[in-house]
C-alpha positions in Angstrom: 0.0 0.0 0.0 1.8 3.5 -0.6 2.4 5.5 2.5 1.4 8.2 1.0 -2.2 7.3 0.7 -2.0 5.8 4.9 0.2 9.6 5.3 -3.2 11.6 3.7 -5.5 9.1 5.1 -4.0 9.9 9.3 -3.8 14.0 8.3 -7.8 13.4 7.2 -8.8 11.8 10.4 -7.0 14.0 12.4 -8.8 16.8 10.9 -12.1 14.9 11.4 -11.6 15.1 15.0 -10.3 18.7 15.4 -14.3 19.5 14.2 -15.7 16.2 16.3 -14.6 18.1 19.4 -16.0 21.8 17.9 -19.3 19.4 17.3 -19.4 20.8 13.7 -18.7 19.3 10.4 -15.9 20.0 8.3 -16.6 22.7 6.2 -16.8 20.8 2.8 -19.5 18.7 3.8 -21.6 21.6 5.2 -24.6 21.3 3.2 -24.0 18.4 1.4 -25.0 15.8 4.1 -27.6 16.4 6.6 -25.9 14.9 9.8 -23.4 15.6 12.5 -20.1 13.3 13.6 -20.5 11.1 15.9 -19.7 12.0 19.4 -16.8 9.2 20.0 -15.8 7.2 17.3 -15.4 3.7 18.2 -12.4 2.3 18.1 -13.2 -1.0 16.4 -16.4 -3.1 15.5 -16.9 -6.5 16.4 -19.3 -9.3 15.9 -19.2 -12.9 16.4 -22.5 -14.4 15.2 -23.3 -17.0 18.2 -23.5 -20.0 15.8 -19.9 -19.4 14.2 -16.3 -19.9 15.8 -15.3 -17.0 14.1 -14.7 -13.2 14.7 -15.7 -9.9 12.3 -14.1 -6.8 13.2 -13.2 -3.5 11.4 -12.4 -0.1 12.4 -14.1 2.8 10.9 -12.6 5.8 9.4 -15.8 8.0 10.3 -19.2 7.9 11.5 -21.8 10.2 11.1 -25.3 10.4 12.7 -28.5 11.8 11.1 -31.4 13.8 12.8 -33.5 10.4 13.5 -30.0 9.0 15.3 -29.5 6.3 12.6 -25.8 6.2 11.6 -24.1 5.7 8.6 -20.2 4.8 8.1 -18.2 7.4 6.4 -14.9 6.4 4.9 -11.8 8.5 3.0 -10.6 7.4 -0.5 -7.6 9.4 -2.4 -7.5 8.7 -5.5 -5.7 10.5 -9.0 -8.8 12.0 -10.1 -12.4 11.8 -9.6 -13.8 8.4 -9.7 -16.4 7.0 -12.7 -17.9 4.6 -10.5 -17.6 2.9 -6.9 -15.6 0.4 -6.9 -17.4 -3.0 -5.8 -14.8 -3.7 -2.8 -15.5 -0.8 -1.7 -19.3 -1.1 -1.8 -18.4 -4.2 -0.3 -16.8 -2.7 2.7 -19.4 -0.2 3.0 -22.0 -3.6 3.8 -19.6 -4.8 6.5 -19.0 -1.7 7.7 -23.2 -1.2 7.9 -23.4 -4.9 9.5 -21.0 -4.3 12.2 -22.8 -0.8 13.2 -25.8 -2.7 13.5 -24.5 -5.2 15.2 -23.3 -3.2 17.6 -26.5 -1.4 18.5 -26.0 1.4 15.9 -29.0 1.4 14.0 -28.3 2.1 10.2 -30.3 3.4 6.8 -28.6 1.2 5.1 -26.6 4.2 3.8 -22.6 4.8 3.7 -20.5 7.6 2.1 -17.3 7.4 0.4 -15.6 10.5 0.6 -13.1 10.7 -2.2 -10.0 13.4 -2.1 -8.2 13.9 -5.3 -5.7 16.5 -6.7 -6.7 19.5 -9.1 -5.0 22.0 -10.7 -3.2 24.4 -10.2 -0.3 23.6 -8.3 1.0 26.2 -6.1 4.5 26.6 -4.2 2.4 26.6 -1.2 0.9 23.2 -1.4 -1.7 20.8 -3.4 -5.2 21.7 -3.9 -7.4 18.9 -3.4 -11.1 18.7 -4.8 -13.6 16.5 -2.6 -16.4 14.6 -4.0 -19.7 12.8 -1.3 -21.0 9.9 -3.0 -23.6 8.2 -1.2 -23.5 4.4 -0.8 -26.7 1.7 -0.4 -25.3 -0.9 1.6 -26.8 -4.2 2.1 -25.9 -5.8 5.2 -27.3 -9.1 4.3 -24.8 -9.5 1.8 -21.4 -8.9 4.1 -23.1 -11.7 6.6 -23.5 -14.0 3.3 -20.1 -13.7 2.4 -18.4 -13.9 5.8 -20.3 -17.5 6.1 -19.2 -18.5 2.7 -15.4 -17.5 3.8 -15.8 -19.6 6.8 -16.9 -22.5 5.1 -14.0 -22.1 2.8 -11.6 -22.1 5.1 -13.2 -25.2 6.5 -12.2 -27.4 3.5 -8.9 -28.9 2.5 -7.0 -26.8 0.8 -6.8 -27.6 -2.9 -3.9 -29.1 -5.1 -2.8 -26.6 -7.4 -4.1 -26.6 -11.1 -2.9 -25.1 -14.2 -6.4 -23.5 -14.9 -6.0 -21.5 -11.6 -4.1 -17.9 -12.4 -3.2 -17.3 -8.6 -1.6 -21.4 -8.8 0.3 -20.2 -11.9 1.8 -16.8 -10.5 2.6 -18.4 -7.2 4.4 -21.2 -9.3 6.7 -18.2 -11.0 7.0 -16.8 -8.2 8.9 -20.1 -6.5 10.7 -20.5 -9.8 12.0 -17.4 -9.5 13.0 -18.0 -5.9 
């Protein structure tokens, strides 16, 4: 993972915070989203279903709560330049994200936000401007629960002899040949 993308991703949540304690929201996303930050962001999420021997966890980057005091995960992406589409890991983590609040006695909308931060023009001596783009994300809890129990029963079978119709059996192969 490039540091520089964990180095943007600390400076963003540290700026999330200064405004948590002000109990206002960051001055971009006055306007666009009718909610507040959450009080005290959690530090983690966890939930372990009582029928599995198994543990989900994850660690949000934001939280934010609406007027009805349903919550909704908010998360930071940098990226080069604005983004067509969400990617489907991302939507993805959005559902997990959504299952573990509700898990954990936040109750949701089914809603997320990707916040995306990427570079514009013009550069200046005195630093980068960055433009920032809300796009709101229907998350479907349902479906991170379906694919953690599908994992788990995975990882409950043998694990497979390698085949020449599998691409990550091929690489790894290379890889050892290499080595």
């Amino acid at each position: 993972m490039p540091s520089i993308t964990t180095g943007m991703d600390s400076i963003i949540k540290k700026y999330f915070e200064g405004f948590r304690q002000k109990k206002e929201l960051p001055p971009f996303l006055e306007g666009k989203l009718p909610v507040k930050l959450i009080d005290r962001l959690p530090q983690a999420l966890y939930y372990k279903p009582k029928d599995l021997d198994a543990l989900l966890w994850g660690k949000l980057d934001e939280c934010v709560v609406f007027e009805d005091n349903t919550y909704a995960a908010l998360d930071h992406k940098t990226k080069g330049s604005s983004p067509k589409d969400v990617h489907p890991a991302f939507k993805f983590q959005m559902d997990v994200y959504t299952l573990l609040l509700e898990e954990n006695g936040y109750h949701t909308r089914n809603l997320a936000f990707l916040i995306y931060y990427f570079p514009s023009e013009p550069l200046t001596l005195v630093g980068f401007n960055f433009k920032v783009e809300v796009h709101p994300i229907r998350t479907d809890p349902q479906n991170a629960f379906r694919v953690f129990r599908q994992a788990l029963e995975i990882l409950k079978k043998p694990i497979p002899q390698p085949s020449s119709e599998c691409e990550y059996c091929r690489y790894f192969q290379s890889l050892k040949n290499i080595l």
